[in-house]
C-alpha positions as a Python dict, from the first residue, in 0.01 Angstrom:
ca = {
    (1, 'X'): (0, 0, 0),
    (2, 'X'): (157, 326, -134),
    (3, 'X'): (68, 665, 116),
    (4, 'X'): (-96, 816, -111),
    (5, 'X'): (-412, 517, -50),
    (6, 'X'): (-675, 591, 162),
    (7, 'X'): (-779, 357, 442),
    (8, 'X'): (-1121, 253, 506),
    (9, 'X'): (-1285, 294, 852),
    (10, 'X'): (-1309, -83, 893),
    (11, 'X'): (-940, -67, 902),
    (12, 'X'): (-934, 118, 1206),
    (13, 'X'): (-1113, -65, 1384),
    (14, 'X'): (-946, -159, 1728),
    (15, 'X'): (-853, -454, 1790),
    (16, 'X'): (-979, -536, 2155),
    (17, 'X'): (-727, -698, 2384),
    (18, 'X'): (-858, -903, 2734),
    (19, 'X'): (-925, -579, 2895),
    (20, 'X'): (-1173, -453, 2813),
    (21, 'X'): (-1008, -76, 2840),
    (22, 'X'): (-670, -179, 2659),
    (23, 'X'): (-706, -172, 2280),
    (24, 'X'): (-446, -77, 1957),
    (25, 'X'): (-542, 106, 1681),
    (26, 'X'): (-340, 26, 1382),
    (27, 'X'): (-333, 310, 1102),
    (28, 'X'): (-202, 165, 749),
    (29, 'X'): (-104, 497, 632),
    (30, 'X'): (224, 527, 772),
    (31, 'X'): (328, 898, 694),
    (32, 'X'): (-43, 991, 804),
    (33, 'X'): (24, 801, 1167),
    (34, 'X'): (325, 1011, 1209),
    (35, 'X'): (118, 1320, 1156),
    (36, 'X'): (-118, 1202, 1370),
    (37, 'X'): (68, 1107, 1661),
    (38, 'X'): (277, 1455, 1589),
    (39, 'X'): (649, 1529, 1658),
    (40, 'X'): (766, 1346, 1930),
    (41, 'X'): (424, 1217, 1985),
    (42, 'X'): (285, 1546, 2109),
    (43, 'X'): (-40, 1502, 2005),
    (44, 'X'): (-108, 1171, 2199),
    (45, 'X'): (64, 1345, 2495),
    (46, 'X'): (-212, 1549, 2474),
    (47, 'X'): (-455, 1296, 2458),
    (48, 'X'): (-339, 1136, 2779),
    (49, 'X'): (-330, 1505, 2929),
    (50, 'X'): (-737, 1542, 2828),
    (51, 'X'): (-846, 1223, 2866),
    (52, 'X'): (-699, 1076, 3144),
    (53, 'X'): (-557, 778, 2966),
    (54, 'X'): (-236, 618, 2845),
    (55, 'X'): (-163, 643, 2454),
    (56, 'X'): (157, 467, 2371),
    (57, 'X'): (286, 507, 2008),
    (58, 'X'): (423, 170, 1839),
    (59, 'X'): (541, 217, 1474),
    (60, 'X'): (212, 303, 1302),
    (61, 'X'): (20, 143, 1598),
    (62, 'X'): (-139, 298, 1881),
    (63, 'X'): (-216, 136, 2247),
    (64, 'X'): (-489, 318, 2439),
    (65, 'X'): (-552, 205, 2809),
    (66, 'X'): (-767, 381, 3067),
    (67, 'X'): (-1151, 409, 3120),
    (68, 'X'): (-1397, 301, 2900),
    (69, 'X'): (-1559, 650, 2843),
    (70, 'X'): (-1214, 827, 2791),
    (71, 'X'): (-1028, 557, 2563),
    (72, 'X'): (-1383, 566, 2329),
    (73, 'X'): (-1285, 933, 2312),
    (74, 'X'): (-922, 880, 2240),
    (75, 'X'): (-1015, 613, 1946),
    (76, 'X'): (-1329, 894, 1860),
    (77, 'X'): (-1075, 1159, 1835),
    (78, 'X'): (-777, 987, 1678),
    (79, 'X'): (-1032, 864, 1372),
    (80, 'X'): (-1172, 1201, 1330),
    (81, 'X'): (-823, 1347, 1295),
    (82, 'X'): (-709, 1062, 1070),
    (83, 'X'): (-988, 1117, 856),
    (84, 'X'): (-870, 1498, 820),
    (85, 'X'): (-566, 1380, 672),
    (86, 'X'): (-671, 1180, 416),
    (87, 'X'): (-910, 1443, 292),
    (88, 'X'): (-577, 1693, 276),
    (89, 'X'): (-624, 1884, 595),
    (90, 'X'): (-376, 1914, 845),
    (91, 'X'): (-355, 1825, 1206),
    (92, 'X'): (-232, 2088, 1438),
    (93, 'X'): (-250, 2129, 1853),
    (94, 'X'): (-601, 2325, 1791),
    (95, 'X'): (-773, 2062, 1567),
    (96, 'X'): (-646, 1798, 1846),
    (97, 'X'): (-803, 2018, 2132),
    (98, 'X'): (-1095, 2084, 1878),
    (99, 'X'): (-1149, 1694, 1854),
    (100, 'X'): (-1137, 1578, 2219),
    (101, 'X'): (-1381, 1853, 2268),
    (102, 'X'): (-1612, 1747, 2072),
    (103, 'X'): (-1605, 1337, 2162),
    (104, 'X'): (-1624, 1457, 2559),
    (105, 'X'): (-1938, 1625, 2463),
    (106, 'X'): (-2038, 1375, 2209),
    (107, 'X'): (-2038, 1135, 2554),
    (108, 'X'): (-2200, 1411, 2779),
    (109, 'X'): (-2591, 1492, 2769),
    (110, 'X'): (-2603, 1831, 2625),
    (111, 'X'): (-2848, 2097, 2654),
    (112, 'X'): (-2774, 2176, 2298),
    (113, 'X'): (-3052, 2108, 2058),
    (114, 'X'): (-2848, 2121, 1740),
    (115, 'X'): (-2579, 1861, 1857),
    (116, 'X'): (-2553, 1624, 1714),
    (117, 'X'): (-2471, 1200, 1880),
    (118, 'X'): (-2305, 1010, 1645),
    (119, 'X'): (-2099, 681, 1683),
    (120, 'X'): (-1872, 900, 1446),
    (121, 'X'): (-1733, 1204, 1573),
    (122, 'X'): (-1922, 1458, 1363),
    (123, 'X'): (-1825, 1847, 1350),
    (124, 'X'): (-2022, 2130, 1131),
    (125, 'X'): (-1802, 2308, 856),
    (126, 'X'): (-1766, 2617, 689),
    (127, 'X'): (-1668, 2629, 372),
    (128, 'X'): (-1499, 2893, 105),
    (129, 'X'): (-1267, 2913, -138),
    (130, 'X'): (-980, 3033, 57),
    (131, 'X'): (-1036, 2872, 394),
    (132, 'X'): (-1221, 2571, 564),
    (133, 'X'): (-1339, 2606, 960),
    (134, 'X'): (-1437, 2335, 1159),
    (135, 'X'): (-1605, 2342, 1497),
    (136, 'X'): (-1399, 2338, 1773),
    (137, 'X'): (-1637, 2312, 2045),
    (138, 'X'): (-1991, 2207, 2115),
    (139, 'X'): (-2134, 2523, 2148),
    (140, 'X'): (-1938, 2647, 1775),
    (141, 'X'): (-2094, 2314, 1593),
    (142, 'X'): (-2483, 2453, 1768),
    (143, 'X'): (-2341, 2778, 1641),
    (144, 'X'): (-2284, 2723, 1277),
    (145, 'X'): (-2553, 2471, 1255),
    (146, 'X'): (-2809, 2768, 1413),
    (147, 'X'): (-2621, 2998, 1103),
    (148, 'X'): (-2743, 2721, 835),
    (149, 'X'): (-3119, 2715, 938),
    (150, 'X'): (-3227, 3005, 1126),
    (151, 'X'): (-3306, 3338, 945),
    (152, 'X'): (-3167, 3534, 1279),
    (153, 'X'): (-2872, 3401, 1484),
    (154, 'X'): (-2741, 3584, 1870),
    (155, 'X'): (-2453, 3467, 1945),
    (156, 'X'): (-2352, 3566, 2265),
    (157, 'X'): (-2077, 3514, 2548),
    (158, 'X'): (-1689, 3630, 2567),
    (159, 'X'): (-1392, 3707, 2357),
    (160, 'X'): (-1218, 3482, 2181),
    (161, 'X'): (-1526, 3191, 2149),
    (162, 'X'): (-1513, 3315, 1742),
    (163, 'X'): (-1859, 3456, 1763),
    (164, 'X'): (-1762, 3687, 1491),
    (165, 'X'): (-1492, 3498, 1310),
    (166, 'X'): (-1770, 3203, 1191),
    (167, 'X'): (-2072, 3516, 1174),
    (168, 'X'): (-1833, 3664, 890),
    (169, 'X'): (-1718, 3323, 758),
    (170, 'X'): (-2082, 3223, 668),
    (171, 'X'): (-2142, 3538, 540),
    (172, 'X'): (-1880, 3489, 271),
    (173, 'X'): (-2007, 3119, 225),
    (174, 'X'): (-2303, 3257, 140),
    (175, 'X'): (-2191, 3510, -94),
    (176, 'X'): (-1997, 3289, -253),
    (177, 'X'): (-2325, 2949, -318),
    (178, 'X'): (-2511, 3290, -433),
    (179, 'X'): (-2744, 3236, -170),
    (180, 'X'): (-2728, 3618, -121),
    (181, 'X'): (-2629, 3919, -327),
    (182, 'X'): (-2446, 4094, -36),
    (183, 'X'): (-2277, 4135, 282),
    (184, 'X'): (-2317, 4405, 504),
    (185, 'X'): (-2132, 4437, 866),
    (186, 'X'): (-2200, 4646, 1118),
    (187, 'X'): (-2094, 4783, 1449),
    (188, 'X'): (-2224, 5069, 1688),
    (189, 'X'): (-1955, 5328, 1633),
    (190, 'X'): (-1670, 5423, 1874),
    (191, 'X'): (-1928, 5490, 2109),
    (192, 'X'): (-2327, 5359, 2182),
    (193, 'X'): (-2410, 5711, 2077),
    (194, 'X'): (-2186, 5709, 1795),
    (195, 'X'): (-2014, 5994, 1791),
    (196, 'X'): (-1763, 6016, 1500),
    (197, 'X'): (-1759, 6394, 1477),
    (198, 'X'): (-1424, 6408, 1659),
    (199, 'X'): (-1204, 6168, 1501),
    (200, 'X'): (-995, 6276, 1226),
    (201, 'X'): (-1040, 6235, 852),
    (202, 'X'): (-1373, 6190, 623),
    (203, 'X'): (-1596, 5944, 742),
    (204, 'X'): (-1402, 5581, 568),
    (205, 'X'): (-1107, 5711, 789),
    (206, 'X'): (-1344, 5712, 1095),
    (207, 'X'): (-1475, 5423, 1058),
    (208, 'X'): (-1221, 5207, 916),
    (209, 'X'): (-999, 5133, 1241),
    (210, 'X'): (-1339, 5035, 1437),
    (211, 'X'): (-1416, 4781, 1176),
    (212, 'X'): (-1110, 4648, 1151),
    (213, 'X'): (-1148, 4299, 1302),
    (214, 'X'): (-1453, 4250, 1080),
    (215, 'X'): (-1211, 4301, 768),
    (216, 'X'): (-994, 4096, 916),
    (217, 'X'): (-1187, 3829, 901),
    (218, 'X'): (-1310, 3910, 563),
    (219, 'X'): (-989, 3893, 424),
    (220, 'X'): (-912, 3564, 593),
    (221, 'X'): (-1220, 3396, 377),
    (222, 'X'): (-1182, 3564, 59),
    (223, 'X'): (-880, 3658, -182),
    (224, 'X'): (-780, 4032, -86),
    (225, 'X'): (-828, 4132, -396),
    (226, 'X'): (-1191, 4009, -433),
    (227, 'X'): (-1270, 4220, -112),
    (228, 'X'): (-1100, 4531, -242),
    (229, 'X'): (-1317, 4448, -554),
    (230, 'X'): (-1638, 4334, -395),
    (231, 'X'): (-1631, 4674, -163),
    (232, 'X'): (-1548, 4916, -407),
    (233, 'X'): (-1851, 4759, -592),
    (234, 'X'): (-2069, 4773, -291),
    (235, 'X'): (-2141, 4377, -269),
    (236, 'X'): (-1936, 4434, 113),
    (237, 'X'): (-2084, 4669, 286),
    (238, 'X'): (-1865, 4813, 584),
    (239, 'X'): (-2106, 5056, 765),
    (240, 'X'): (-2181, 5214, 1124),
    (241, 'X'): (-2497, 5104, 1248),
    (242, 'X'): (-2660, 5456, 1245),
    (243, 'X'): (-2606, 5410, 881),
    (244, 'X'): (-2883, 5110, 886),
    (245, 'X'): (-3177, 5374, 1007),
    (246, 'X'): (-3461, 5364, 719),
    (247, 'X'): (-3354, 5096, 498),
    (248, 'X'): (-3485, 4724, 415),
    (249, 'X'): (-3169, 4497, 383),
    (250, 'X'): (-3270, 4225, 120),
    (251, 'X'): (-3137, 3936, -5),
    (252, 'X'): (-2825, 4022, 180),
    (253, 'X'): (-2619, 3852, 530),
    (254, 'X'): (-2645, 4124, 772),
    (255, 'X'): (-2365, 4091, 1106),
    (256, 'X'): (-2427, 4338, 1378),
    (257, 'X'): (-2113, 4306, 1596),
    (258, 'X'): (-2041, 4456, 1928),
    (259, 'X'): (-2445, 4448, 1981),
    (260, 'X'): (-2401, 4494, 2381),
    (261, 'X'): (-2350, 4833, 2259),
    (262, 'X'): (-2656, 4896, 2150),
    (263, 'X'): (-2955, 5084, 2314),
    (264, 'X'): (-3303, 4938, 2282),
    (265, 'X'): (-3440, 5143, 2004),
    (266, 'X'): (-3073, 5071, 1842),
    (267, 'X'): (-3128, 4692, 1861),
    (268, 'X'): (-3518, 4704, 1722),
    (269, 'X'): (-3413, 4949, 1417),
    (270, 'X'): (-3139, 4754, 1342),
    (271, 'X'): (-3392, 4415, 1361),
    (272, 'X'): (-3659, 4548, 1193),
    (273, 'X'): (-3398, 4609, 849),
    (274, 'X'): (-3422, 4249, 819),
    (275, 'X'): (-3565, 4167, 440),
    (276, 'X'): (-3671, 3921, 210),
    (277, 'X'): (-3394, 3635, 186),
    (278, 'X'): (-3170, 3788, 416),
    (279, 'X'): (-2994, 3630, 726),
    (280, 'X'): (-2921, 3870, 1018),
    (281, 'X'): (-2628, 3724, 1257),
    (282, 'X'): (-2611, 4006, 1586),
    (283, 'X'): (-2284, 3896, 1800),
    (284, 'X'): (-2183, 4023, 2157),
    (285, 'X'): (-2054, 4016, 2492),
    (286, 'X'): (-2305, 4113, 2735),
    (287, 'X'): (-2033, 4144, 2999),
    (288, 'X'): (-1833, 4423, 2798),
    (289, 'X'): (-2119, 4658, 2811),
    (290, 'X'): (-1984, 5056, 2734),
    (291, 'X'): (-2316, 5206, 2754),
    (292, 'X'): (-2300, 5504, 2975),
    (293, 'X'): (-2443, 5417, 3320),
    (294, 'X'): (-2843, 5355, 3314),
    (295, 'X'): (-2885, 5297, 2960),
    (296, 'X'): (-2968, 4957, 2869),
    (297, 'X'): (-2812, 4754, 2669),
    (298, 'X'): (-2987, 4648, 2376),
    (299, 'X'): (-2853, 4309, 2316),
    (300, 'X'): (-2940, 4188, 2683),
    (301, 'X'): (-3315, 4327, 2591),
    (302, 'X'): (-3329, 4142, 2288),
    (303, 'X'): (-3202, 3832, 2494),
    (304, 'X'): (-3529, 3837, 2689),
    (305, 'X'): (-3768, 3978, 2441),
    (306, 'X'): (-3663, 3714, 2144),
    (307, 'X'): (-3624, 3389, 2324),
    (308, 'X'): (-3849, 3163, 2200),
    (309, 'X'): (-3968, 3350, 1912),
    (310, 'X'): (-3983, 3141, 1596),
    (311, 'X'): (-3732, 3151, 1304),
    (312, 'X'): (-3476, 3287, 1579),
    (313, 'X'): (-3198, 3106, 1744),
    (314, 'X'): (-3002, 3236, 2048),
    (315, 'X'): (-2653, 3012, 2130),
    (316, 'X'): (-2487, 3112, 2448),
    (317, 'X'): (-2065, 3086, 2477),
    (318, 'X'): (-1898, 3032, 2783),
    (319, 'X'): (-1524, 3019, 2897),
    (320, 'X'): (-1508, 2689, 2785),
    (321, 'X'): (-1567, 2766, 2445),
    (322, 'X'): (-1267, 3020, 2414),
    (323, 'X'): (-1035, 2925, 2156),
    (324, 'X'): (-822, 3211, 2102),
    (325, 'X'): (-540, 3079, 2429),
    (326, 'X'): (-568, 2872, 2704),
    (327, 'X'): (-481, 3147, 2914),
    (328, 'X'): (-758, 3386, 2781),
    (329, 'X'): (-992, 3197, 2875),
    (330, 'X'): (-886, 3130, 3245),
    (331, 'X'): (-896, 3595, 3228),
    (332, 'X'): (-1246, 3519, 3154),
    (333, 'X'): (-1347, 3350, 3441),
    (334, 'X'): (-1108, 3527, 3682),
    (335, 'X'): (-1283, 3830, 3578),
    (336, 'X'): (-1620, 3635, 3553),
    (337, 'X'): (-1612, 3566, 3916),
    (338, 'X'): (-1478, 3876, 4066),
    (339, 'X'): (-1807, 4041, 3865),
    (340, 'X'): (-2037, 3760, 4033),
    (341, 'X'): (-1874, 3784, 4418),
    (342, 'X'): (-1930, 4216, 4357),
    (343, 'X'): (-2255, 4194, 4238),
    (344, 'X'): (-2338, 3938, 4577),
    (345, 'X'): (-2165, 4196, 4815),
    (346, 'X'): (-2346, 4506, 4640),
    (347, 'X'): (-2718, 4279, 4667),
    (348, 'X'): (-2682, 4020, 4895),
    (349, 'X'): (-3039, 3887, 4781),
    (350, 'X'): (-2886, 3818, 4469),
}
């Protein structure tokens, strides 16, 4: 067998030894074992690390001992990933953390409705011509499943969960299938009140700098020339949300970003755009409100008002769904605590 030949699952199979939580899983691809197991067998360090187990490399074999629930994982995880390189991908420390993620959760009984329990480690995709994402957590598969079939998407919780970075992905996958004709991102400006008057330059200058992570992440889905192209011609539409006020966006994927920012009557204009064929996607992080004191936020309104309303989904993130560093997400819930033991001390009938 050259490397070059793919493997079928029933290859893979393990090969169960007396105990019933000692098995080997024998890959036939060599080169693709290596990458799997990773330099110096990192990525089954990791593994053991997660899981709890012990994941011994030998040659292009594997021997996983430990606890029935975790070593399923391990084999889940390590078929997944071996999978990923025969299709082309690549295997890197996130797509290993990505994986045992996902076959803990496959194993737990989750609250999330679009999840998916499958024998086979299953993750949702997004797709364009530059770039492929795959879910990394639970809560990003509910995520970009809720993106496929819901007409308006929240997506709520703290930084670095990719909230925005899928929100802008889908967008482009949708340009690109023609399922709409545009794209048009938003964010309340500098301030809730948007107050651009005292920045420098004509009003692209203003606004650019603001926007940039959203053009970031543009240009990390599509060609930069196709942006440059595709904005110029007005198919990507970069635009404060005051600049929303009085029109109907159709046939178009509309993000609102930074949507704790709101106010109320921000939030319902901007909702109330929504048009035939569009999709609306409003991201946020209710805990990074910069409203001035008393006003409320419009995203945590729209929390309350919309759940439960047909056609609209609302997926929550939490700390454990950071991806960005392992360390970020441990500032999240040092930060996410302190908040919760003030807010006890300031009401104690909290």
């Amino acid at each position: 067998m050259n490397g070059q030949e793919l493997v079928s699952s029933s290859s893979r199979q393990p090969r169960t030894a007396s105990d019933a939580n000692h098995f080997i899983l024998t890959f036939e691809n060599n080169r693709f074992a290596s990458e799997l197991f990773g330099q110096f067998d990192q990525n089954l360090k990791l593994l053991e690390e997660r899981l709890g187990i012990d994941a011994r490399a030998r040659g292009n074999s594997v021997v996983i001992t430990g606890d029935v629930p975790a070593t399923n994982q391990a084999r889940r995880t390590l078929d997944y990933l071996y999978d990923k390189l025969q299709k082309g991908g690549n295997v890197e420390r996130s797509d290993v953390e990505g994986a045992i993620r996902m076959a803990v959760a496959a194993d737990d009984q989750l609250t999330l409705p679009t999840m998916e329990r499958k024998a086979k480690l299953t993750m949702a995709q997004i797709s364009t011509r530059k770039k492929t994402i795959i879910a990394r957590t639970p809560t990003q598969d509910a995520y970009m499943r809720a993106l496929e079939r819901s007409e308006l998407v929240l997506g709520v919780g703290p930084a670095g969960t990719g909230k925005t970075y899928l929100a802008v992905a889908h967008a482009a996958q949708l340009l690109e299938r023609g399922a709409v004709e545009k794209i048009i991102l938003s964010r309340p400006a500098v301030e809730a009140g948007e107050r651009l008057g005292f920045l420098p330059g004509d009003m692209k200058e203003k606004v650019d700098p603001y926007l940039r992570p959203l053009y970031d992440a543009l240009y990390d889905m599509m060609p930069g020339d196709k942006v440059e192209r595709a904005i110029t011609a007005g198919v990507i539409e970069i635009a404060p949300l005051a600049f929303m006020r009085g029109r109907t966006l159709a046939n178009a994927a509309v993000i609102l970003d930074e949507a704790q920012n709101t106010t109320s009557m921000q939030m319902k204009m901007f909702l109330t755009r929504l048009g035939e064929n569009s999709r609306m996607i409003v991201t946020g992080d209710p805990s990074q409100i910069d409203l001035p004191r008393g006003v409320k936020s419009g995203l945590v309104e729209a929390l309350q008002l919309l759940n439960g309303v047909e056609g609209i989904t609302i997926v929550r993130f939490k700390d454990t769904d950071v991806v960005r560093h392992p360390l970020v997400a441990r500032i999240v819930r040092a930060y996410d605590s302190t908040y919760a033991a003030q807010a006890e001390e300031s009401d104690p009938q909290i």
